[in-house]
C-alpha positions as CSV (number, residue, x, y, z in Angstrom):
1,X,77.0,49.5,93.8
2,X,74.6,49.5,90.7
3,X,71.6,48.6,93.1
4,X,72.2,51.6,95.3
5,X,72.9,53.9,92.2
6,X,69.7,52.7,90.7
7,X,67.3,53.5,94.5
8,X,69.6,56.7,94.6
9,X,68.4,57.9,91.1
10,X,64.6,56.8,91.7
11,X,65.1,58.7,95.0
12,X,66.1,61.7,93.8
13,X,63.7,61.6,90.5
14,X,61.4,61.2,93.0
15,X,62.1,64.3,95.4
16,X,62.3,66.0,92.0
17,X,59.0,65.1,91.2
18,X,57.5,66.2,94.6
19,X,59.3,69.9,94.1
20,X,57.7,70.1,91.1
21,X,54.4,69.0,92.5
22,X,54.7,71.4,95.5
23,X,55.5,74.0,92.9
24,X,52.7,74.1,90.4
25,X,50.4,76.4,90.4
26,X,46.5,75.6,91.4
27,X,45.4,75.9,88.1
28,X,47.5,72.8,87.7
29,X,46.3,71.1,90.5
30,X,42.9,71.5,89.4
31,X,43.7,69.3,86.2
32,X,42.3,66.3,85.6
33,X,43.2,62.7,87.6
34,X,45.0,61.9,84.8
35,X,47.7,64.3,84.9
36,X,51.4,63.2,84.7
37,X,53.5,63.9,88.3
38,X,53.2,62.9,91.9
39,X,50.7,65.2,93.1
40,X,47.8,65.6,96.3
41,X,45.2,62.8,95.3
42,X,41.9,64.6,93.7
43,X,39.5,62.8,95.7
44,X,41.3,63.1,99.0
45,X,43.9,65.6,99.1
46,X,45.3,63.9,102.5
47,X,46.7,60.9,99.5
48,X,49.4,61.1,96.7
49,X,48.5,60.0,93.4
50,X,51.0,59.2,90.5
51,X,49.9,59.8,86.4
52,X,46.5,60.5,88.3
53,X,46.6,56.7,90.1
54,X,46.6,57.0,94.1
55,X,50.1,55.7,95.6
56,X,51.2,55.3,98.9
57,X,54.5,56.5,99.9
58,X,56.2,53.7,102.2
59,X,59.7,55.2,104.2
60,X,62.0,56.5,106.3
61,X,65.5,55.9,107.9
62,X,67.3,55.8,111.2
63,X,68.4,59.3,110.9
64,X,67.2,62.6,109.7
65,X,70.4,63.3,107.8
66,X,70.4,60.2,105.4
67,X,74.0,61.1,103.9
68,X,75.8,61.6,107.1
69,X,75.0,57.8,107.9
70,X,78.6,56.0,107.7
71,X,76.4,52.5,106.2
72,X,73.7,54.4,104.1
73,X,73.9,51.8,101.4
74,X,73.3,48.6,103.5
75,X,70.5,51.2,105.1
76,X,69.2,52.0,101.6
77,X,69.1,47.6,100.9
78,X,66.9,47.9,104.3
79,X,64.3,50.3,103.0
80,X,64.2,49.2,99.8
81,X,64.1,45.2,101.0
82,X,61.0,46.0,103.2
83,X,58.8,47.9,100.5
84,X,60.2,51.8,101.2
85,X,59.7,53.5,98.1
86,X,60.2,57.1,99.9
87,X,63.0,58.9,101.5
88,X,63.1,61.8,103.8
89,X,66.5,64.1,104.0
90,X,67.2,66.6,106.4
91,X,70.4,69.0,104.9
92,X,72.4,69.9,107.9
93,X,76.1,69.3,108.5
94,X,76.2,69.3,112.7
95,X,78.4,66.9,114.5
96,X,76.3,64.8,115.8
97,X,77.5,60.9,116.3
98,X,81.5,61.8,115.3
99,X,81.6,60.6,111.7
100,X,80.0,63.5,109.8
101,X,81.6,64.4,106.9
């Protein structure tokens, strides 16, 4: 359980981190590279960079709505075993396989 609290936290840190990023205003984003935050990469806006290094985000899952899966923490061991370092989340609550909450 502490290895999927542990991903869980650096998940959500980093979803908080890419609102923020998404937030600022373009003054900010004209800073220099060596600004704190996961942000667009200055030289190619199409990257991420992280405390103005680039960074590739590696993820995803076998559903949109990661907390509806009835095994998410064996699925988090998955990602997280073959180099995922991102999640994608999709906030619905439809009945969709019969074991939504």
């Amino acid at each position: 359980m502490k290895t999927f609290n542990s991903f869980f936290q650096a998940t959500v840190q980093g979803i908080l981190l890419c609102i923020v990023a998404s937030s600022a205003s373009s003054s900010a984003a004209a800073a220099s590279d060596d600004a704190a935050g996961l942000r667009p990469y200055t030289k190619n806006p199409r990257y991420w960079q992280y405390n103005g290094r680039p960074v590739l985000l590696l993820g995803g899952s076998k559903d949109d709505n990661l907390f509806q899966i009835p095994d998410l923490q064996a699925h988090l061991d998955e990602i997280r075993a073959a180099g995922g370092n991102y999640l994608r989340n999709t906030m619905s609550d439809r009945n969709d396989k019969g074991f939504e909450v």
